[in-house]
PDB file of N, CA, C and O in Angstrom:
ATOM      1  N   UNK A   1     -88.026 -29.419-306.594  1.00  0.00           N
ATOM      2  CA  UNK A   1     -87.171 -28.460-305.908  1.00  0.00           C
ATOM      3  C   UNK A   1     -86.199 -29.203-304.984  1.00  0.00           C
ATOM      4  O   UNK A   1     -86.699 -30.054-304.250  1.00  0.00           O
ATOM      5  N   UNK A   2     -84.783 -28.981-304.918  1.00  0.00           N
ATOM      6  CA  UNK A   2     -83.848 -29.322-304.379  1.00  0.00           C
ATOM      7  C   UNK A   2     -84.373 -28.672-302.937  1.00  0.00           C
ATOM      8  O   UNK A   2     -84.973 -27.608-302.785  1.00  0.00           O
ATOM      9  N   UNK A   3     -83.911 -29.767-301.790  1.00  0.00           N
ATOM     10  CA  UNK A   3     -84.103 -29.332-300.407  1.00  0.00           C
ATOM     11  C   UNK A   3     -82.275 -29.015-299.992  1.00  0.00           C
ATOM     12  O   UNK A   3     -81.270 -29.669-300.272  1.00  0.00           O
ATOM     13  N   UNK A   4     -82.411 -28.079-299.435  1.00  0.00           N
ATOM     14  CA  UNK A   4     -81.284 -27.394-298.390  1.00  0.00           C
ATOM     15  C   UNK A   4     -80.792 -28.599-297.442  1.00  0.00           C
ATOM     16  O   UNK A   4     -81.439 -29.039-296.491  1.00  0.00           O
ATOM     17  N   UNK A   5     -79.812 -28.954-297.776  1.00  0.00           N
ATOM     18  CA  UNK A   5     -79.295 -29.976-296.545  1.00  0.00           C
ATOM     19  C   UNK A   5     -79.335 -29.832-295.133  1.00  0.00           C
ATOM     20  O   UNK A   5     -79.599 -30.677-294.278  1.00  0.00           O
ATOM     21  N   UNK A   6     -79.000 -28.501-295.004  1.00  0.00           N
ATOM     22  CA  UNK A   6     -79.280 -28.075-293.628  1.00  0.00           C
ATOM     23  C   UNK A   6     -80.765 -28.316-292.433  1.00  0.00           C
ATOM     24  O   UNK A   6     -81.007 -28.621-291.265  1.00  0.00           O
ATOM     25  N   UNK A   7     -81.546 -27.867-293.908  1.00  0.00           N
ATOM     26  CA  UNK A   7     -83.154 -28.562-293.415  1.00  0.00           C
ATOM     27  C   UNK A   7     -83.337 -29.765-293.175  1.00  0.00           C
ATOM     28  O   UNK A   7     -84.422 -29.940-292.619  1.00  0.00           O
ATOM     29  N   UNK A   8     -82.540 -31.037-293.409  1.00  0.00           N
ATOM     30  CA  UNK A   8     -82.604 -32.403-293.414  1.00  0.00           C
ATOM     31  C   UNK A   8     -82.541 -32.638-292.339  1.00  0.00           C
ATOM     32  O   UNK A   8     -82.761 -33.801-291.998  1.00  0.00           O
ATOM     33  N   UNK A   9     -82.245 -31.733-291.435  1.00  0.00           N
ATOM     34  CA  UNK A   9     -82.080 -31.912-289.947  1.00  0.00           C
ATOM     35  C   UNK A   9     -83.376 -31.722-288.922  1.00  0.00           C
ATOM     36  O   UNK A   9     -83.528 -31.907-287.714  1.00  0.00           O
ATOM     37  N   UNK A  10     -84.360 -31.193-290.154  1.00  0.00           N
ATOM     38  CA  UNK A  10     -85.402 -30.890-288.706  1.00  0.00           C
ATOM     39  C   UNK A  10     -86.883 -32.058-289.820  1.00  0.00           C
ATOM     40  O   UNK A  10     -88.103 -31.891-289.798  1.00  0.00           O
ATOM     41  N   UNK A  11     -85.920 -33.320-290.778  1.00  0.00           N
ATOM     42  CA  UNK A  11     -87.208 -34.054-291.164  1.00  0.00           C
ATOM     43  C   UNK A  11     -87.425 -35.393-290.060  1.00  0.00           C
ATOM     44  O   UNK A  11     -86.529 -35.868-289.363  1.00  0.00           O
ATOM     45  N   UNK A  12     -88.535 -35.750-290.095  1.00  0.00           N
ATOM     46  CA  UNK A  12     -89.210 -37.130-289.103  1.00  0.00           C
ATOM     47  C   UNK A  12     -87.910 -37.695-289.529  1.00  0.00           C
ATOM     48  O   UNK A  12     -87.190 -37.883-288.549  1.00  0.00           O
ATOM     49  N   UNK A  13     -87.182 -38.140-291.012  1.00  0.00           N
ATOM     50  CA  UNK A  13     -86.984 -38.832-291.438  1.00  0.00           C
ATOM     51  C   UNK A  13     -85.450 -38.734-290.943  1.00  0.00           C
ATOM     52  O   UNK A  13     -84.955 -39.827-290.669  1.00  0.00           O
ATOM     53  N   UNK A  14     -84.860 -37.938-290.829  1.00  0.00           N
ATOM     54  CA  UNK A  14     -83.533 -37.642-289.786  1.00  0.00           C
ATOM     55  C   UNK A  14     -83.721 -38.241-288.206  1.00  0.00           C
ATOM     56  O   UNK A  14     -83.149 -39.271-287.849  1.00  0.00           O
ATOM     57  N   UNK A  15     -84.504 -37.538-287.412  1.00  0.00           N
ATOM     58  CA  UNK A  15     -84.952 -37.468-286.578  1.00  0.00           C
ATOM     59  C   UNK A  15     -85.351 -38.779-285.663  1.00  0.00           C
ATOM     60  O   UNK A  15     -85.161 -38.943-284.458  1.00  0.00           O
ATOM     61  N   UNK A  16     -86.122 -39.882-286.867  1.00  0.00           N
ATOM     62  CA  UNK A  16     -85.731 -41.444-286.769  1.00  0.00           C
ATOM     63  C   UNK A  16     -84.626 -42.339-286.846  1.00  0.00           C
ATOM     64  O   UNK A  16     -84.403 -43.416-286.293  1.00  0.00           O
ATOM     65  N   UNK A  17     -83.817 -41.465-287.871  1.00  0.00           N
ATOM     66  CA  UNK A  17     -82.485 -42.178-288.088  1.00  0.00           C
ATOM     67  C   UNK A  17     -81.347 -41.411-286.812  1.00  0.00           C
ATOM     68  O   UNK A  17     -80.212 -41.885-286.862  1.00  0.00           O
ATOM     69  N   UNK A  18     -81.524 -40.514-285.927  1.00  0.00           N
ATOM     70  CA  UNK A  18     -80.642 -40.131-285.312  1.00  0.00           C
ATOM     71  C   UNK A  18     -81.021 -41.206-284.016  1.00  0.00           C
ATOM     72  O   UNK A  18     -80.183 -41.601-283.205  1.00  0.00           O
ATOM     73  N   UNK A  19     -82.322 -41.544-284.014  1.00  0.00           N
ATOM     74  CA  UNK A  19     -82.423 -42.457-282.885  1.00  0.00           C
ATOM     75  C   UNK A  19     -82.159 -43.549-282.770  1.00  0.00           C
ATOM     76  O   UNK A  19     -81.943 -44.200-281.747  1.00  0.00           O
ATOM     77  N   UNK A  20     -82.156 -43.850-283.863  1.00  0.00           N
ATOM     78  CA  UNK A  20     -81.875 -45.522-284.452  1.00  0.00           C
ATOM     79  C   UNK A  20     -80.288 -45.615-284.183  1.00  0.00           C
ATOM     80  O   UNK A  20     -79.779 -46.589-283.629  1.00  0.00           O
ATOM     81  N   UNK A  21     -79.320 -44.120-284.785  1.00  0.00           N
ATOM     82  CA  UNK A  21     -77.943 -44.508-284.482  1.00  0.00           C
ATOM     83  C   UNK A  21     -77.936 -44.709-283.073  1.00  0.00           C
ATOM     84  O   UNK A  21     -77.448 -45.750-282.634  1.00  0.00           O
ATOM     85  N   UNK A  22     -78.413 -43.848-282.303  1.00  0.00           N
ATOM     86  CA  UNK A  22     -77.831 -43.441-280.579  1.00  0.00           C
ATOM     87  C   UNK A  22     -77.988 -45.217-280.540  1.00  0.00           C
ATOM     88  O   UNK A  22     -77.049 -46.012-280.580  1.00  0.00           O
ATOM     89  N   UNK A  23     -79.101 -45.467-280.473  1.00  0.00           N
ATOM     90  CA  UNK A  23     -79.585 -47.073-280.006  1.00  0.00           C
ATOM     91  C   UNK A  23     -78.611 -48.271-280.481  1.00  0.00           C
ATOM     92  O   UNK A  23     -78.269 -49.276-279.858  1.00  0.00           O
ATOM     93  N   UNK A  24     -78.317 -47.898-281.613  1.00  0.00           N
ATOM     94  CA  UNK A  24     -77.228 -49.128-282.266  1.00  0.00           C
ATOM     95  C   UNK A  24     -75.560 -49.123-281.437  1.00  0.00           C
ATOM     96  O   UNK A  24     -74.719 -50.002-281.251  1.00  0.00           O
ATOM     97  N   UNK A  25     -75.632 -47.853-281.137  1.00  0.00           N
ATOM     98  CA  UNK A  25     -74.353 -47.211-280.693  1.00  0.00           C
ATOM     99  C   UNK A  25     -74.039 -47.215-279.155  1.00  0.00           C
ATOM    100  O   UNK A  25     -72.967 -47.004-278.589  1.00  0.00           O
ATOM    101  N   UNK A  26     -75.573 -47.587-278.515  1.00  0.00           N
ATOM    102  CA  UNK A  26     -75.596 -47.386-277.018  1.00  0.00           C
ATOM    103  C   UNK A  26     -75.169 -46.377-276.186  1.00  0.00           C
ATOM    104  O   UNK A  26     -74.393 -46.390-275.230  1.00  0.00           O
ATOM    105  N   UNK A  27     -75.938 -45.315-276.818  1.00  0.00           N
ATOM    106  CA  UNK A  27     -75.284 -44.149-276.615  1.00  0.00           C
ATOM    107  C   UNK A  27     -74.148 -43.796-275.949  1.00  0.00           C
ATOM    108  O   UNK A  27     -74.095 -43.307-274.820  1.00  0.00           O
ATOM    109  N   UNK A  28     -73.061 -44.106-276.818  1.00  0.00           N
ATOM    110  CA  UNK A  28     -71.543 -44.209-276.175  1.00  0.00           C
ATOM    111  C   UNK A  28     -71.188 -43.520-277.614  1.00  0.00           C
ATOM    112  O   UNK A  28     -71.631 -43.840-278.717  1.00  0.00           O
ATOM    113  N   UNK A  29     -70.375 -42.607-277.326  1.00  0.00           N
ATOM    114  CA  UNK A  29     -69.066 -42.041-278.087  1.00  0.00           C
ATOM    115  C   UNK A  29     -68.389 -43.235-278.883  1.00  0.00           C
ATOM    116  O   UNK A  29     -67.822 -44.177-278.328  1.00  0.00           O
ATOM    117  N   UNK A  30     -68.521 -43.077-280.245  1.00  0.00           N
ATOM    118  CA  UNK A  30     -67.806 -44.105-280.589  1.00  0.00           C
ATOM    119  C   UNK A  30     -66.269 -43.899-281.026  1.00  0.00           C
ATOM    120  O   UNK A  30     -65.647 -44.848-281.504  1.00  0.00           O
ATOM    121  N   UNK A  31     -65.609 -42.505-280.833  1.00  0.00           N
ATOM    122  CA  UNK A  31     -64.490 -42.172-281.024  1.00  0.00           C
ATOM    123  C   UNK A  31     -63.806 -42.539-279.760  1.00  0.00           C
ATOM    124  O   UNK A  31     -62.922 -43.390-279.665  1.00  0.00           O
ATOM    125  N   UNK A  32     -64.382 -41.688-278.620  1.00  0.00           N
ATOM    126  CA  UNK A  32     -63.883 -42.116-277.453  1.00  0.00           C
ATOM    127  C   UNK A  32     -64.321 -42.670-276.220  1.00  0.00           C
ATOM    128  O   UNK A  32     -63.857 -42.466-275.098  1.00  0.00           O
ATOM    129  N   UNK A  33     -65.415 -43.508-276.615  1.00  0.00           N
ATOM    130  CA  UNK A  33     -65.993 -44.193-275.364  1.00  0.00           C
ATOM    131  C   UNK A  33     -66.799 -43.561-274.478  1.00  0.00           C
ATOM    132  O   UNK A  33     -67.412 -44.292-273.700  1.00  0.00           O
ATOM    133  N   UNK A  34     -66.983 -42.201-274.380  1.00  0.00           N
ATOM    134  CA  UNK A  34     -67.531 -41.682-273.678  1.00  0.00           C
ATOM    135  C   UNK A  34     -69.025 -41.969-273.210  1.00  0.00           C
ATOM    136  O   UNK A  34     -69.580 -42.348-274.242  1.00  0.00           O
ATOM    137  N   UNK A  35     -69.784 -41.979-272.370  1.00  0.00           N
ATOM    138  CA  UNK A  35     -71.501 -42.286-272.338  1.00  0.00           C
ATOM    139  C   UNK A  35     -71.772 -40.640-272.576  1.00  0.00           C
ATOM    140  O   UNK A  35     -71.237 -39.666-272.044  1.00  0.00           O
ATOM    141  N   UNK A  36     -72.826 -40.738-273.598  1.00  0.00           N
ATOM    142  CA  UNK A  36     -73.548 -39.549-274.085  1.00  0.00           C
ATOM    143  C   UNK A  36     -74.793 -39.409-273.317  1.00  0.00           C
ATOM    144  O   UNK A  36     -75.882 -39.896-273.621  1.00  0.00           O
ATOM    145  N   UNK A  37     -74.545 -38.765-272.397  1.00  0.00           N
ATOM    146  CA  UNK A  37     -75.651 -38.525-270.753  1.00  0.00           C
ATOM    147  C   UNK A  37     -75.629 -36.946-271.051  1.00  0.00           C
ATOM    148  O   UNK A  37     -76.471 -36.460-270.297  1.00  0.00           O
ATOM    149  N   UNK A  38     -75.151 -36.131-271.671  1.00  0.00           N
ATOM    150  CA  UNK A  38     -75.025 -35.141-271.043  1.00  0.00           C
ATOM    151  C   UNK A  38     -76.310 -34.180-271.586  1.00  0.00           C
ATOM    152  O   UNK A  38     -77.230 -34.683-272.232  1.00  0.00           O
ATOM    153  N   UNK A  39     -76.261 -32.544-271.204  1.00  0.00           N
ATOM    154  CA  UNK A  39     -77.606 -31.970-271.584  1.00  0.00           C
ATOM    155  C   UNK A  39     -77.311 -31.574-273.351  1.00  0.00           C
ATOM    156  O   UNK A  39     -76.535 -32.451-273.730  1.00  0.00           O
ATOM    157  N   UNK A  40     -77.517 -30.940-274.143  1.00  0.00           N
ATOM    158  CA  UNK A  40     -77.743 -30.056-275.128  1.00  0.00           C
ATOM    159  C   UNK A  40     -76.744 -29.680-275.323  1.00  0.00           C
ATOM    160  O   UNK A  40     -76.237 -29.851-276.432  1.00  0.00           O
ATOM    161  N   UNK A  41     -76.145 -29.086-274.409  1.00  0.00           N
ATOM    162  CA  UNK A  41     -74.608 -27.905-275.004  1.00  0.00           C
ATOM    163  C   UNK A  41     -73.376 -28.514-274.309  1.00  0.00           C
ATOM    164  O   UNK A  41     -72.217 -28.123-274.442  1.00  0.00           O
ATOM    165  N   UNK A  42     -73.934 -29.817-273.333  1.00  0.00           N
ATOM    166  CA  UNK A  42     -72.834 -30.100-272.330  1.00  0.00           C
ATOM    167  C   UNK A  42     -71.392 -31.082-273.436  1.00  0.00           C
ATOM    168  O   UNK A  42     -71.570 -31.364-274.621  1.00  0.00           O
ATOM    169  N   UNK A  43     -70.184 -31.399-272.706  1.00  0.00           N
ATOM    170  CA  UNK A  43     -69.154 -31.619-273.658  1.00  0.00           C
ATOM    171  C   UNK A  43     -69.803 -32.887-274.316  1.00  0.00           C
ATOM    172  O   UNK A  43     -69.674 -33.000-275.535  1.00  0.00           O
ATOM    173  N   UNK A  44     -70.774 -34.251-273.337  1.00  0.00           N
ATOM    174  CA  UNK A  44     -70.903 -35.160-273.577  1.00  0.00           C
ATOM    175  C   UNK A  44     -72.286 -35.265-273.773  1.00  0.00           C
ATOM    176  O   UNK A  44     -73.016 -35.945-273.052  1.00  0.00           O
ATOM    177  N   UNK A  45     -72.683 -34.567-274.790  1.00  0.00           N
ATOM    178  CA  UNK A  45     -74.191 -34.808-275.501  1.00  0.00           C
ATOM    179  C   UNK A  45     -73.969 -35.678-276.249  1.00  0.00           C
ATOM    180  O   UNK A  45     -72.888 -36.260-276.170  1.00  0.00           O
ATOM    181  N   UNK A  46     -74.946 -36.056-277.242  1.00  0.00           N
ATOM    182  CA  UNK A  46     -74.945 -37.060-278.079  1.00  0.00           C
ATOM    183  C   UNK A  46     -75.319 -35.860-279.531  1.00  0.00           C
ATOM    184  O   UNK A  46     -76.051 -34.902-279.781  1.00  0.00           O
ATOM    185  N   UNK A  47     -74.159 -36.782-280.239  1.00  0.00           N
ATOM    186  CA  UNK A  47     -74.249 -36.053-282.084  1.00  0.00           C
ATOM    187  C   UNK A  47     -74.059 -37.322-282.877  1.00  0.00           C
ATOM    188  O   UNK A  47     -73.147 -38.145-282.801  1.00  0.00           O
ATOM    189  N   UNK A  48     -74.872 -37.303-283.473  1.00  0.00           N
ATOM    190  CA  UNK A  48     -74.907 -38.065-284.689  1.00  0.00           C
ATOM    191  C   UNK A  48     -73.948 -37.454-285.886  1.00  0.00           C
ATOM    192  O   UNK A  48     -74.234 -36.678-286.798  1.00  0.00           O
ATOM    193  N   UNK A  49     -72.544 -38.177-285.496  1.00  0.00           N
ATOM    194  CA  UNK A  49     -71.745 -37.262-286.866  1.00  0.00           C
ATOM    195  C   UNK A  49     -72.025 -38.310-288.390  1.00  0.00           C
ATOM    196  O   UNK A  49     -72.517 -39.430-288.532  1.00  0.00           O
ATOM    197  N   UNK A  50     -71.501 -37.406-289.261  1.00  0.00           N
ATOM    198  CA  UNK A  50     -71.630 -38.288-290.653  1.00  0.00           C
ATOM    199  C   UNK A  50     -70.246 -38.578-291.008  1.00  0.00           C
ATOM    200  O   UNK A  50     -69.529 -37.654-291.390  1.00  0.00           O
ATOM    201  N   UNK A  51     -69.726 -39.957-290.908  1.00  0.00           N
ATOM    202  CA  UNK A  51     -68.159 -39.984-291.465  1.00  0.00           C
ATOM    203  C   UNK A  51     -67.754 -39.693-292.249  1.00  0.00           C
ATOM    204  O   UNK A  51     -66.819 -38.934-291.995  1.00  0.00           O
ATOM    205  N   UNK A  52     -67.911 -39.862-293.306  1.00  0.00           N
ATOM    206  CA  UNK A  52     -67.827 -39.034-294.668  1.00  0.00           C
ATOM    207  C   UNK A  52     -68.751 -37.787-294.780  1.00  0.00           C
ATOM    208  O   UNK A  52     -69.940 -38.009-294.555  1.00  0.00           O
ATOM    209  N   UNK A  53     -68.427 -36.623-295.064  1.00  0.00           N
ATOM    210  CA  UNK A  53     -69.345 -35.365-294.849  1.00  0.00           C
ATOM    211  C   UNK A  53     -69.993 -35.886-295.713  1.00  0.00           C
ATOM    212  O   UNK A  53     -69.662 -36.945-296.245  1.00  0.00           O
ATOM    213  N   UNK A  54     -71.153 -35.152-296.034  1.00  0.00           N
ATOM    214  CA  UNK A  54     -72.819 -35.350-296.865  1.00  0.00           C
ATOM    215  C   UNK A  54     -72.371 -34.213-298.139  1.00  0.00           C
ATOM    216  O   UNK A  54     -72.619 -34.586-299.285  1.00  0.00           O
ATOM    217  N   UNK A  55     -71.647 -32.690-297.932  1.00  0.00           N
ATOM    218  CA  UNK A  55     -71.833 -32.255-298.821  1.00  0.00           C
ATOM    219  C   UNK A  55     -72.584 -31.502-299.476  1.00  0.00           C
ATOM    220  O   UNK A  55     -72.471 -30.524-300.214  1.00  0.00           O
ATOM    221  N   UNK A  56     -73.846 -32.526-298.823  1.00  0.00           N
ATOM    222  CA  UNK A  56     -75.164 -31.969-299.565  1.00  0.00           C
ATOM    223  C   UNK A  56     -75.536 -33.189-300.735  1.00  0.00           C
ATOM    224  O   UNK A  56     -76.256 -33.118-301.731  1.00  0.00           O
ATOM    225  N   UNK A  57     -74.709 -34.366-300.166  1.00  0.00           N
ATOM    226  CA  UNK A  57     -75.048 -35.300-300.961  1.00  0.00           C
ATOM    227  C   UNK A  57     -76.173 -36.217-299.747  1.00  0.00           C
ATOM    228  O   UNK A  57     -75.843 -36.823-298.727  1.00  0.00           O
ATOM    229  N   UNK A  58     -77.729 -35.989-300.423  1.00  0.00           N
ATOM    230  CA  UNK A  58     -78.978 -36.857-299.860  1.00  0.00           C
ATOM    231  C   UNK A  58     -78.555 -38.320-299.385  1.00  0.00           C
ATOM    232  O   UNK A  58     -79.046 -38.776-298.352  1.00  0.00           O
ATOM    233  N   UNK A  59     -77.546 -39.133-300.222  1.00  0.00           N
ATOM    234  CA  UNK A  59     -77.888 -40.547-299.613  1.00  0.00           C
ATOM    235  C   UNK A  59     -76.877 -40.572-298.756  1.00  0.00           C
ATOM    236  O   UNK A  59     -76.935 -41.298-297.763  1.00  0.00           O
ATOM    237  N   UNK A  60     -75.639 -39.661-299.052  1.00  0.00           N
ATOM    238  CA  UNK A  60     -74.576 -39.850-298.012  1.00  0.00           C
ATOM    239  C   UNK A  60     -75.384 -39.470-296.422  1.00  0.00           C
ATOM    240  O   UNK A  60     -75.340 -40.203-295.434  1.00  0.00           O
ATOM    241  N   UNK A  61     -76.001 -38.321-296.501  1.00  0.00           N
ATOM    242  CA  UNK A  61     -76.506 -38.092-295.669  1.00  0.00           C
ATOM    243  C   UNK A  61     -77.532 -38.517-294.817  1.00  0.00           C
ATOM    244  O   UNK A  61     -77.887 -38.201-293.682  1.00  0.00           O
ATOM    245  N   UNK A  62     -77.884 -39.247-295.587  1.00  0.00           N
ATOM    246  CA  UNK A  62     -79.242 -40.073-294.447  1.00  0.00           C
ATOM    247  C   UNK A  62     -78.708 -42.023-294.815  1.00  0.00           C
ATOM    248  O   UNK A  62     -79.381 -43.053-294.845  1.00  0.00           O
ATOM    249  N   UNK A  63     -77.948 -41.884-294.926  1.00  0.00           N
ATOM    250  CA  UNK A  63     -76.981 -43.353-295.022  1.00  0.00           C
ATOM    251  C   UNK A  63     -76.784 -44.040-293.622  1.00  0.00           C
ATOM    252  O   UNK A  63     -75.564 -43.944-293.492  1.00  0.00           O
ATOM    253  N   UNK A  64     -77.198 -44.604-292.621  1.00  0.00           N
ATOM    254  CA  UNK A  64     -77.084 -45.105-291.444  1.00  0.00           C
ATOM    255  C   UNK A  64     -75.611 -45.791-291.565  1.00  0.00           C
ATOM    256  O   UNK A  64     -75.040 -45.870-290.477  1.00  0.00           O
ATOM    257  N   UNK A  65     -74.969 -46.244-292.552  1.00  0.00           N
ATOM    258  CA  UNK A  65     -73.974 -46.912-292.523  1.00  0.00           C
ATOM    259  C   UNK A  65     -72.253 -45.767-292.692  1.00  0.00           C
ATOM    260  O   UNK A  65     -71.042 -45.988-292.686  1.00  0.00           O
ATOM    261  N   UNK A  66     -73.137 -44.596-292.818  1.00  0.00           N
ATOM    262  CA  UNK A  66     -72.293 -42.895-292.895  1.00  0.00           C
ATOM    263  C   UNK A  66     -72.626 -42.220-291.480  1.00  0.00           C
ATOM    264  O   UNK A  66     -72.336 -41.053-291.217  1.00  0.00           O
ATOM    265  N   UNK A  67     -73.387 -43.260-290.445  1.00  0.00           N
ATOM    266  CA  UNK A  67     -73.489 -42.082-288.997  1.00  0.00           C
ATOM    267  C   UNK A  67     -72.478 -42.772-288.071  1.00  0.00           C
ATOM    268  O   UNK A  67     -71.724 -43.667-288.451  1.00  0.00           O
ATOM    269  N   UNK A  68     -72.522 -42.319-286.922  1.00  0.00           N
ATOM    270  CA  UNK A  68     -71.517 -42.612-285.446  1.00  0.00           C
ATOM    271  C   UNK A  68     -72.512 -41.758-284.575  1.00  0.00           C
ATOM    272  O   UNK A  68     -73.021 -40.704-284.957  1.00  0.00           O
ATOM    273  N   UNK A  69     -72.721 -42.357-283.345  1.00  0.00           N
ATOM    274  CA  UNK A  69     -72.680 -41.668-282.232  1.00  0.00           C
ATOM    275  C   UNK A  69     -71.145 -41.038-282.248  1.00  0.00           C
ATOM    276  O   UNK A  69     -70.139 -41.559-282.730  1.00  0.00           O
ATOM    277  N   UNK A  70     -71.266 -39.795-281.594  1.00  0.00           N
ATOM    278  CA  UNK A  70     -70.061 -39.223-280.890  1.00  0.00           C
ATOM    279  C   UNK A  70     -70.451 -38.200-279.867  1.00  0.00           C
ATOM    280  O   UNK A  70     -71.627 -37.876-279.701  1.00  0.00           O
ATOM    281  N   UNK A  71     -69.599 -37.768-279.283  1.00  0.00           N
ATOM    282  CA  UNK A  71     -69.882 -36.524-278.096  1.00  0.00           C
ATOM    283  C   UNK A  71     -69.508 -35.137-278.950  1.00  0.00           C
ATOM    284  O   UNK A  71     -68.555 -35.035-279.723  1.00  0.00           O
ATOM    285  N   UNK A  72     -70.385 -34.192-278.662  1.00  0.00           N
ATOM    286  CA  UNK A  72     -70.139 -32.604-278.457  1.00  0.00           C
ATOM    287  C   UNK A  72     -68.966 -32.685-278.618  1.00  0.00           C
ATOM    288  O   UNK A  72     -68.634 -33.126-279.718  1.00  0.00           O
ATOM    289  N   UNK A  73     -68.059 -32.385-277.829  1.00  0.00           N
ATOM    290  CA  UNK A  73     -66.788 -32.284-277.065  1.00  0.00           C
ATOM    291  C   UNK A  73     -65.948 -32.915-278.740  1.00  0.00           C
ATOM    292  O   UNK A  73     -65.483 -32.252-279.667  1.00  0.00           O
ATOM    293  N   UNK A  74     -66.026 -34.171-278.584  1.00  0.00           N
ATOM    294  CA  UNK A  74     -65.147 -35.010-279.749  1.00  0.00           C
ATOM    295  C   UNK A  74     -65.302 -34.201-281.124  1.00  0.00           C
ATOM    296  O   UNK A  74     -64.472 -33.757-281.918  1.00  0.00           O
ATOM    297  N   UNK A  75     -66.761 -34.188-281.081  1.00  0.00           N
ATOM    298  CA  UNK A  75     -67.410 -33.573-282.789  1.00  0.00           C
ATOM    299  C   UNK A  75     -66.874 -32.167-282.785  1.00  0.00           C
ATOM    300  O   UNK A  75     -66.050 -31.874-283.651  1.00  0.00           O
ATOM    301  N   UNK A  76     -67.294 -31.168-281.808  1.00  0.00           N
ATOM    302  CA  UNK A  76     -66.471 -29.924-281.767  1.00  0.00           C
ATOM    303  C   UNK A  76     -64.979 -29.509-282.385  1.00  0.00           C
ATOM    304  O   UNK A  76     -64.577 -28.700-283.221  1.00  0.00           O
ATOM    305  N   UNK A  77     -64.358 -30.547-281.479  1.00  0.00           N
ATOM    306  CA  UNK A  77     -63.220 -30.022-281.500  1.00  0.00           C
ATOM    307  C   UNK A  77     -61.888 -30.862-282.611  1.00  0.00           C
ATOM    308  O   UNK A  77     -61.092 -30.315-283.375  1.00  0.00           O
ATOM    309  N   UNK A  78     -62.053 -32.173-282.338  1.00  0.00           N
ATOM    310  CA  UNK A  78     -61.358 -33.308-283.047  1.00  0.00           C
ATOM    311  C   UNK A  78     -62.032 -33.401-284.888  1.00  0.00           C
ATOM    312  O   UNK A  78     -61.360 -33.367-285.919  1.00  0.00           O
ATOM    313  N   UNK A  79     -63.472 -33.518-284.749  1.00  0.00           N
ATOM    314  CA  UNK A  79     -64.031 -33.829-286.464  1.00  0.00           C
ATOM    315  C   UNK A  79     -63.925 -32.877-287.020  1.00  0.00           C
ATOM    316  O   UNK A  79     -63.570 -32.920-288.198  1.00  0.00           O
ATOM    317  N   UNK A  80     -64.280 -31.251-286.181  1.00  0.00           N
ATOM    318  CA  UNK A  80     -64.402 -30.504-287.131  1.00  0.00           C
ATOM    319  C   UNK A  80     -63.249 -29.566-287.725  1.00  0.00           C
ATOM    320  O   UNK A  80     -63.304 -28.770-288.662  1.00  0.00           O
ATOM    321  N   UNK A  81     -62.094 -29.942-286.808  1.00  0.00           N
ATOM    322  CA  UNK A  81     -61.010 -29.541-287.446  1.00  0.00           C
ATOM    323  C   UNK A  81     -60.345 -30.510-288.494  1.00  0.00           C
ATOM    324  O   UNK A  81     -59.761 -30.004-289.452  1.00  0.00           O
ATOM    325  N   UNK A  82     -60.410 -32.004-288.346  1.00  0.00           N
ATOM    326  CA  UNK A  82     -60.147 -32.770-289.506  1.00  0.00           C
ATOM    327  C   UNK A  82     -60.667 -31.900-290.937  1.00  0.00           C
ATOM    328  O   UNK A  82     -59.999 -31.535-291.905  1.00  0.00           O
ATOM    329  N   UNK A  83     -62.408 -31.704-290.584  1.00  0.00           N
ATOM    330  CA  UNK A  83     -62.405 -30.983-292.219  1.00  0.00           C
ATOM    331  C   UNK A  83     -61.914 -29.889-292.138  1.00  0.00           C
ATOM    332  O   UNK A  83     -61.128 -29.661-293.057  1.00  0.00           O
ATOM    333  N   UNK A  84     -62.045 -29.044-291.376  1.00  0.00           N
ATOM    334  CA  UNK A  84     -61.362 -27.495-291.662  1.00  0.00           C
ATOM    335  C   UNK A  84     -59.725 -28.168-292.395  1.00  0.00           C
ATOM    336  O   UNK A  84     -59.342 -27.625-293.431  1.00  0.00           O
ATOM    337  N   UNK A  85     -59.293 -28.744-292.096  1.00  0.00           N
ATOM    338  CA  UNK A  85     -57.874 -29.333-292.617  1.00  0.00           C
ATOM    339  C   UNK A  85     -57.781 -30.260-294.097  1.00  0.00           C
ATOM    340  O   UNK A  85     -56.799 -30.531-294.789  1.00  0.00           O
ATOM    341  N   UNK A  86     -59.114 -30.585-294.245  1.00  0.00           N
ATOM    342  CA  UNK A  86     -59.364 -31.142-295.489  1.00  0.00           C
ATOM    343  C   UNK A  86     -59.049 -32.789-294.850  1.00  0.00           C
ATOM    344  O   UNK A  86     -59.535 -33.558-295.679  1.00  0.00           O
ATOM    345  N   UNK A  87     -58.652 -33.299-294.118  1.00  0.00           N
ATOM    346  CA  UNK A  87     -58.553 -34.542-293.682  1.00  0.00           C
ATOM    347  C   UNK A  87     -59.458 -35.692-293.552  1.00  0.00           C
ATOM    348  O   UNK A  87     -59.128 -36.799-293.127  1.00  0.00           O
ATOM    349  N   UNK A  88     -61.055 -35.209-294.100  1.00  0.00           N
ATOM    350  CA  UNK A  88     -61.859 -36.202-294.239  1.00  0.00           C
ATOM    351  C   UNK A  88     -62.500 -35.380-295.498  1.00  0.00           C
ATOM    352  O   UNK A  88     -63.434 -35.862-296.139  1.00  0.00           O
TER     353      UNK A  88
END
């Protein structure tokens, strides 16, 4: 059975790799420098974006060499209009 990409988000196996990015990344924004201190919803949380979207493609998606630290704020507003625009 094919797993829901969306669910990939709540496996150990995400969950290790989101820590592994923050750590490689020092939890700093890697778009804009920012330190990712902030709470949950604040502008400067920490997101593990995927540079190339996943799709729903498994290796793109758990690809460490396809993540970035970035901030809320950046991922919100800057990445996710790139795809709404088709630009990534």
């Amino acid at each position: 059975m094919h797993r829901r990409s969306t669910n990939w988000y709540n496996t150990a196996e995400w969950k290790r790799l989101r820590r592994e990015v923050l750590k490689r990344d020092a939890w700093t924004c890697q778009a804009t420098g920012v330190a990712l201190v902030g709470g949950k919803w604040e502008p400067n949380s920490a997101i593990v974006d995927h540079i190339i979207p996943h799709r729903g493609n498994r290796d793109l998606f758990f690809d460490v060499n396809n993540l970035r630290a970035v901030s809320k704020e950046w991922h919100d507003k800057v990445k996710q209009g790139q795809e709404k625009r088709g630009e990534v």
